[in-house]
C-alpha positions in Angstrom: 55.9 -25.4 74.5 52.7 -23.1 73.9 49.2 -23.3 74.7 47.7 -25.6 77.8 47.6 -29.3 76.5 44.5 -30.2 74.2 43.4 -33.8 74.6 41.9 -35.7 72.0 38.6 -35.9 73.3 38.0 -31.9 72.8 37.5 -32.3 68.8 35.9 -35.5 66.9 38.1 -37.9 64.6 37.3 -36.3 61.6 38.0 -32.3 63.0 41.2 -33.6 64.2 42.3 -34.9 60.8 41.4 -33.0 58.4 41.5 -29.1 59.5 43.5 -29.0 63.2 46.2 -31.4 62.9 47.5 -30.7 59.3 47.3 -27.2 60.5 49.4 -27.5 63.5 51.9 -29.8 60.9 52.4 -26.4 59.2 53.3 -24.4 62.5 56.2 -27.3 63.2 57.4 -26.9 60.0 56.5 -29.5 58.0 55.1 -29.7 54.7 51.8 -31.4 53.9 50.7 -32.5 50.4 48.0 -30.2 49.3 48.1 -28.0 52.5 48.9 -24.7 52.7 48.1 -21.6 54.5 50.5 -19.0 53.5 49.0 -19.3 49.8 45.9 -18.4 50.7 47.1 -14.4 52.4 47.8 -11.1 50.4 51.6 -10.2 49.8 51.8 -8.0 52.6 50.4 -10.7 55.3 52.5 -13.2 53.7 55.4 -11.5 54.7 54.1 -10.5 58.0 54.2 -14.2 58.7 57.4 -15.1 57.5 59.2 -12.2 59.7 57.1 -14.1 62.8 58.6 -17.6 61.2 54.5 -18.5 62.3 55.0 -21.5 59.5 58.5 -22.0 59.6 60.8 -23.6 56.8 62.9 -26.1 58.9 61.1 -28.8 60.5 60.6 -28.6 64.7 60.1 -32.3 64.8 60.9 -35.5 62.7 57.7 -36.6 60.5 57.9 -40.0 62.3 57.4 -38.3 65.6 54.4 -36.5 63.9 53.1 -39.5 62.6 53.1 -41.1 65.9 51.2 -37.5 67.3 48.4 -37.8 64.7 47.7 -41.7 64.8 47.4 -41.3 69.1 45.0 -38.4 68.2 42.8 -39.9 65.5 42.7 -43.4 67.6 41.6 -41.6 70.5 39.4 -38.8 69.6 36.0 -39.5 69.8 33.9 -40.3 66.1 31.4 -37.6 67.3 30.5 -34.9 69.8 28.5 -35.7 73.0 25.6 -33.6 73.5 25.5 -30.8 76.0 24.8 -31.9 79.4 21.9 -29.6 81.7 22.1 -30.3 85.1 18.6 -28.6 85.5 15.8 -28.9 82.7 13.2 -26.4 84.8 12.7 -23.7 82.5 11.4 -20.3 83.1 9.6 -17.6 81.7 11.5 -15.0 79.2 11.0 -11.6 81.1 11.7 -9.5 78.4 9.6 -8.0 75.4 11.1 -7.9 71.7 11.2 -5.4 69.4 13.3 -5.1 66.3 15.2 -2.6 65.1 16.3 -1.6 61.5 18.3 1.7 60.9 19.0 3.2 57.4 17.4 0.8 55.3 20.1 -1.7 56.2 19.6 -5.4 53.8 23.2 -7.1 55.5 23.3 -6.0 59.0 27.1 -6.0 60.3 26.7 -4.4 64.1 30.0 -4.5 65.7 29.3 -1.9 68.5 26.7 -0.8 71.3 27.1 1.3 74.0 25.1 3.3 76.0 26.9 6.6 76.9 24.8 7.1 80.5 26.1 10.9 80.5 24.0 11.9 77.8 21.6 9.0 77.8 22.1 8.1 74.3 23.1 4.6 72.6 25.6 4.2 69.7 25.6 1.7 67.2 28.2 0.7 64.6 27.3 -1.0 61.5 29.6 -1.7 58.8 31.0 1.4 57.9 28.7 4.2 59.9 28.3 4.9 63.6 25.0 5.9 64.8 23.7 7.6 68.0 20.2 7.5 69.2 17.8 8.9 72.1 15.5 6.7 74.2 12.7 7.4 71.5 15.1 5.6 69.1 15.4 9.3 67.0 18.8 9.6 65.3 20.9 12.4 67.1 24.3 11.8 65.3 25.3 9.8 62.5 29.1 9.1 61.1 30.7 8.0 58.3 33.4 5.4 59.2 36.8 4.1 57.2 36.2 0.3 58.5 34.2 -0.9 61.7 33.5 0.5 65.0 34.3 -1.8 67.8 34.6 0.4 71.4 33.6 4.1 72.9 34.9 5.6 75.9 33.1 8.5 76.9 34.3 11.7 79.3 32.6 14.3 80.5 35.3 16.6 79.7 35.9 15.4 76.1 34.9 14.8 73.3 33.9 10.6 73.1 36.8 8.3 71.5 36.0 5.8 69.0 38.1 2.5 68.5 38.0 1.5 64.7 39.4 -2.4 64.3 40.6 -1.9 60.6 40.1 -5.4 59.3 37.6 -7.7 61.0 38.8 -10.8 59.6 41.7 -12.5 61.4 44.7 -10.2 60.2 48.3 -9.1 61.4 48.0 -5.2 59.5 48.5 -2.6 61.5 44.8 -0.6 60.0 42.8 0.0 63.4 42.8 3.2 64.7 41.3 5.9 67.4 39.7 8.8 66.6 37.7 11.7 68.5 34.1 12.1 67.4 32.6 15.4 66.5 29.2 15.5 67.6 28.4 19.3 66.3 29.7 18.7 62.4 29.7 14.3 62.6 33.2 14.4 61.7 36.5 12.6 63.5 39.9 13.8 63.9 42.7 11.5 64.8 44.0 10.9 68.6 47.6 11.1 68.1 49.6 8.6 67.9 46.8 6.2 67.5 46.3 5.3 64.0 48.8 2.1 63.4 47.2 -0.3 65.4 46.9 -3.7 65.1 43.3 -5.1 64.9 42.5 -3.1 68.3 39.2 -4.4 69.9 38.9 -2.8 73.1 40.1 -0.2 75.6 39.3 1.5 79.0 40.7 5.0 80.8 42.4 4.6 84.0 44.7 6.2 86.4 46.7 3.6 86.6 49.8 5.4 87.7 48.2 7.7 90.4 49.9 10.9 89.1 45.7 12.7 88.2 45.8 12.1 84.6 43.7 9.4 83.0 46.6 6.5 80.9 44.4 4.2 78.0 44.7 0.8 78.0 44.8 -0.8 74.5 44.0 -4.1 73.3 45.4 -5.4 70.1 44.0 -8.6 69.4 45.8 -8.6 66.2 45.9 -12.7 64.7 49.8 -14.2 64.9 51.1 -11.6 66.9 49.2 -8.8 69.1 49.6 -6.3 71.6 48.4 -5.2 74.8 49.9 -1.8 76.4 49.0 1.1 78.2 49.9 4.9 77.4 51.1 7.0 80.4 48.5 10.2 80.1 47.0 9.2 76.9 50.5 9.3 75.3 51.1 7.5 72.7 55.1 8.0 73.3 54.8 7.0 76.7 54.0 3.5 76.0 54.8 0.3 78.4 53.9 -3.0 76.7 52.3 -5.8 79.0 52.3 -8.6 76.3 53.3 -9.3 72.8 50.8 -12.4 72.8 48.1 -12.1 70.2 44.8 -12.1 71.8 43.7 -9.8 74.4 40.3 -9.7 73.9 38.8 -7.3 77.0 40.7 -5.7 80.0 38.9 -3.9 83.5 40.7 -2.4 85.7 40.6 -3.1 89.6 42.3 -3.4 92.8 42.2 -7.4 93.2 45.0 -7.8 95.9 43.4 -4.3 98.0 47.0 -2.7 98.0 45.9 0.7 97.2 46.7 0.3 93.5 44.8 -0.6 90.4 45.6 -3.7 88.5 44.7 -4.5 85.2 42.8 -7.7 84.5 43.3 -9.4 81.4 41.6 -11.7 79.1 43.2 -14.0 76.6 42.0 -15.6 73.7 43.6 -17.3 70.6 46.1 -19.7 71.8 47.1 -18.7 75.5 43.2 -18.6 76.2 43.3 -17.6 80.0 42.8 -14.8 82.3 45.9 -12.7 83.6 46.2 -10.4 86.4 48.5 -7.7 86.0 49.5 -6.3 89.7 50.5 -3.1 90.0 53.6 -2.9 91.9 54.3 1.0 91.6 56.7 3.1 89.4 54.8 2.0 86.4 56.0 -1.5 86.9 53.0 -4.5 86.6 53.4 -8.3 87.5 51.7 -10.5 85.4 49.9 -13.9 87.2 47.7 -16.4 85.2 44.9 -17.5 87.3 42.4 -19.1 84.9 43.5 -20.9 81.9 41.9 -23.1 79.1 42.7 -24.6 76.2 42.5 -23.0 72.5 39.2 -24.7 71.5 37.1 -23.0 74.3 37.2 -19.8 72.2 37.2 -17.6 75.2 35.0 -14.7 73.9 34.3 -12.2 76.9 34.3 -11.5 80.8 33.0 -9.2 83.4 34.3 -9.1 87.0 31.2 -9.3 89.4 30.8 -10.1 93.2 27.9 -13.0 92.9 28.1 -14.3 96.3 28.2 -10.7 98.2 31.3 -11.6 99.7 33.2 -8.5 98.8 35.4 -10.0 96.4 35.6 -10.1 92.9 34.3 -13.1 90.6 34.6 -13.8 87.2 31.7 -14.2 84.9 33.3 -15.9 81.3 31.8 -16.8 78.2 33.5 -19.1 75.9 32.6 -20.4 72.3 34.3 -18.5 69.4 34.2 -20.9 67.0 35.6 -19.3 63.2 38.6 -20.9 63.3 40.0 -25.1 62.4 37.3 -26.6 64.3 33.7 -24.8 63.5 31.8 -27.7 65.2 29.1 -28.0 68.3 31.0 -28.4 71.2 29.6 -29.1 74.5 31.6 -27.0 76.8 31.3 -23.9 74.9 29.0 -21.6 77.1 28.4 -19.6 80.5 30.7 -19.9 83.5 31.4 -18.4 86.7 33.9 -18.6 88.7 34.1 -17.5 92.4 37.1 -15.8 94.2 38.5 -18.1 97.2 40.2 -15.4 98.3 44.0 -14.3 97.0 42.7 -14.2 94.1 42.2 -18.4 93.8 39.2 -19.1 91.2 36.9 -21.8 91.4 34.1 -22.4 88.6 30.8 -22.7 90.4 28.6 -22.8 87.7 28.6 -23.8 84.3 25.9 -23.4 81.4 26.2 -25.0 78.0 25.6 -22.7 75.3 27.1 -23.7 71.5 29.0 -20.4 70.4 28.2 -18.6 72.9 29.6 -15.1 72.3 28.8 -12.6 74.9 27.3 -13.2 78.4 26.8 -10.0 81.0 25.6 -9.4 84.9 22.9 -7.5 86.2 20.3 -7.8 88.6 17.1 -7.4 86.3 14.9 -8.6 88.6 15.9 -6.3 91.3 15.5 -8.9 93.8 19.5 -8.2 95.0 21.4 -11.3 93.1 22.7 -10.8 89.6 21.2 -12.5 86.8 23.1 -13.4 83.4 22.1 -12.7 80.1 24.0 -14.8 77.1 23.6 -14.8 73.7 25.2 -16.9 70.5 27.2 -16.1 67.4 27.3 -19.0 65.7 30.1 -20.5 63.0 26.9 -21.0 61.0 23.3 -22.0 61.4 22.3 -25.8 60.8 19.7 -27.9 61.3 21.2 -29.4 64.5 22.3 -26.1 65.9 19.9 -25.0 68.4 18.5 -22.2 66.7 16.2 -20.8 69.3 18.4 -21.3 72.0 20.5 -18.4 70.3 19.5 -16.3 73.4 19.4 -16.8 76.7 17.9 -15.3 80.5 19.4 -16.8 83.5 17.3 -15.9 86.6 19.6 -16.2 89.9 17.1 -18.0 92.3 19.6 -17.5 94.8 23.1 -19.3 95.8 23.6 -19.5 91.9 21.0 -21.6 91.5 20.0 -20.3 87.8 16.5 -21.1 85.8 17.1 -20.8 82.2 14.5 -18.7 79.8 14.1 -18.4 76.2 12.5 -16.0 73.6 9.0 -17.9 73.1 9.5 -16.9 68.8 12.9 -16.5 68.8 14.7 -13.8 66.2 17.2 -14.5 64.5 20.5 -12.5 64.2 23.5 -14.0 65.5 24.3 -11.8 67.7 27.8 -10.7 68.1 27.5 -7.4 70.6 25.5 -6.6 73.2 24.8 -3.7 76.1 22.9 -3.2 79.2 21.0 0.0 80.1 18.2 1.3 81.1 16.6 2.7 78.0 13.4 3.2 79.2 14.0 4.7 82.6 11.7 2.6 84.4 14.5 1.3 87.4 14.6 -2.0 85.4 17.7 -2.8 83.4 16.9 -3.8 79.1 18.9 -5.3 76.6 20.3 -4.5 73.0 21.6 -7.0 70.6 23.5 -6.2 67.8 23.2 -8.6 64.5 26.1 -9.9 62.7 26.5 -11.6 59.5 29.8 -11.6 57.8 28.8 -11.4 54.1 25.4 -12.2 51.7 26.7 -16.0 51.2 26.3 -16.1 55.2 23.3 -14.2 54.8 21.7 -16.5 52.0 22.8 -19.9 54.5 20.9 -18.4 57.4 18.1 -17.5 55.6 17.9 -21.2 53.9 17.8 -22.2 57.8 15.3 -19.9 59.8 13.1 -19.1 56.6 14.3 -15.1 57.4 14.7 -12.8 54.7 15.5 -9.8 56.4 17.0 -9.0 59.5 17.4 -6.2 61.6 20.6 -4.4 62.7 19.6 -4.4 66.6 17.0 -6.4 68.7 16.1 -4.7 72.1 14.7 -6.6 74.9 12.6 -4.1 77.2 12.3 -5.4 80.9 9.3 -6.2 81.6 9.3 -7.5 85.3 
């Protein structure tokens, strides 16, 4: 009735019984001794979640047609995980050089945003409650005070850059995120109008997606039990056509996948409808939605990028899957880096899979300049253990060709858990670097991976120069 089916053999015995099944109990309705989540939300959230009847009062199902759900999912679930399995265990050299970065004397680093505004050659970076913009010589050109985090930048060359502020970033339903105009002359930020009750927005792109010379926004409100995706005609916040009410949305680009002339948006889902939708365009401001990938809930889909990897003029999709904050914060083996080649009309076929434990980000780019696009992935994990593969946190994935891919890994790796990352050029040299951004949620996290890795400190951002 909601999410693709979850088998027992996704989450170990012990997962099952004591975190996801007593919570999905709650979502049919029925009341568990001890167990409550309502309890645990502020007065305002509390009622947000009554309105969306997300726990509801009157039972869905009978308790002894529970009881007969949770015994076939504790009998068959396994007692632990299987490890990851590599189909290739050649290993190559790391082709980047590290250097850390620390900006404003920074103890708990909390980066949420980097982007690289190629226009003016500079690189902004959101921590906590400040944005930052630097040069190529890592000077400070800009800096702003924030209300909450930064989490997206569109840039124009016409106007003046637009920041995305998320509002809360734990999982919430409030509607706090907002978008404001940046005002590089006096580092100030004025309000885009209409813009400023949104609910937990994480990312957004400019398009012409109605073919009438003005640039419409696409907005993604991830939000937590209910969400939002829309776009504005014209940047117009009145002019507003919803796509879906799903919580979710995580990242959008827009394209023309069926080569009809018109751009269509592509969509991808996380929280429970964890999939990828295409949105075709069918004119008059009217767009048809189609899923074409789907998984279920406990990948933790995380990001995407649409990419041609076989050079066969159609678009692929490169997907990394492995947020894992939520009921089941355990090392999964299919969490990691996929892609997935189009068999024409838009059919998707995964070709390549590499397993990564919460792996958050992955991106494209040739950085070899040898023609075929190579990966980058790196990790944001639940927590750091002993058993988690700490210096596996980041990875290089050199395309040999025919998506064969060597894997390569930091030889001392630095710690950060790393929750953003960008692609540039920063220093000008034809070869495509890396940033990292570091994200740790509060001191206690702080103090846990510290107790692991033997850091004390840690910097905001870790850039990986190219060094081929």
């Amino acid at each position: 009735m909601c999410h693709k089916y979850t088998g027992p053999e996704l989450l170990d015995q012990e997962t099952w019984e004591k975190s996801v099944l007593p919570n999905m109990a709650l979502r049919l309705g029925l009341k568990m001794a001890g167990k409550t989540l309502q309890a645990e939300n502020d007065e305002e959230e509390r009622i947000l979640l009554d309105s969306l009847n997300v726990y509801p009062d009157i039972p869905l199902i009978s308790k002894e047609d529970w009881n007969l759900i949770a015994a076939y999912y504790s009998s068959n679930a396994p007692k632990s995980m299987p490890k990851p399995f590599f189909s290739n265990d050649k290993k190559g050299v790391f082709p980047f050089i590290e250097q850390t970065v620390t900006i404003d004397n920074s103890t708990l680093p909390q980066v949420t945003l980097l982007e690289y505004d190629t226009l003016n050659s500079a690189l902004y970076i959101g921590d906590f409650k400040k944005l930052f913009s630097l040069n190529a010589s890592g000077e400070i050109l800009n800096e702003w005070n924030l209300d909450d985090y930064a989490v997206d930048l569109e840039f124009s060359s016409t106007s003046p850059p637009i920041l995305m502020e998320i509002g809360k970033i734990a999982p919430s339903n409030k509607k706090l995120g907002k978008l404001t105009h940046l005002d590089k002359a006096n580092n100030g930020r004025s309000l885009v109008t209409g813009f400023s009750e949104l609910r937990r927005p994480v990312q957004m792109t400019k398009h012409d997606l109605n073919q009438d010379g003005n640039q419409d926004l696409i907005v993604c409100n991830f939000g937590h039990s209910i969400g939002k995706l829309a776009w504005y005609d014209a940047m117009d916040f009145s002019k507003e056509y919803i796509l879906n009410l799903n919580p979710g949305t995580r990242k959008v680009e827009v394209k023309d996948m069926n080569n009809d002339g018109k751009p269509d948006i592509v969509a991808l889902m996380g929280q429970a409808y964890e999939g990828v939708d295409i949105y075709y365009n069918n004119g008059n401001n009217i767009f048809e939605k189609k899923r074409v990938l789907e998984f279920s809930p406990v990948y933790g889909l995380g990001y995407f990028e649409l990419a041609d990897f076989n050079g066969d003029g159609l678009q692929d999709f490169l997907i990394s899957n492995g947020d894992n904050r939520d009921f089941s914060p355990i090392d999964k083996p299919y969490h990691g880096v996929r892609v997935y080649l189009n068999k024409k009309e838009n059919r998707f076929e995964e070709v390549f899979f590499f397993p990564m434990y919460d792996c958050h980000k992955a991106m494209a780019s040739d950085f070899d300049n040898d023609g075929d696009l190579d990966i980058i992935a790196a990790s944001l994990y639940s927590d750091y253990t002993a058993e988690r593969t700490k210096d596996k946190a980041v990875v290089y994935l050199e395309n040999n060709g025919n998506l064969d891919f060597t894997p390569s890994y930091m030889a001392n790796p630095i710690h950060g858990n790393w929750l953003s990352m960008e692609i540039l050029d920063f220093d000008k040299d034809g070869f495509d670097d890396v940033v990292l951004g570091a994200f740790l949620y509060d001191l206690n996290e702080l103090v846990r991976v510290s107790k692991v890795t033997g850091v004390t400190s840690f910097s905001q951002v870790l850039l990986l120069t190219n060094k081929h």
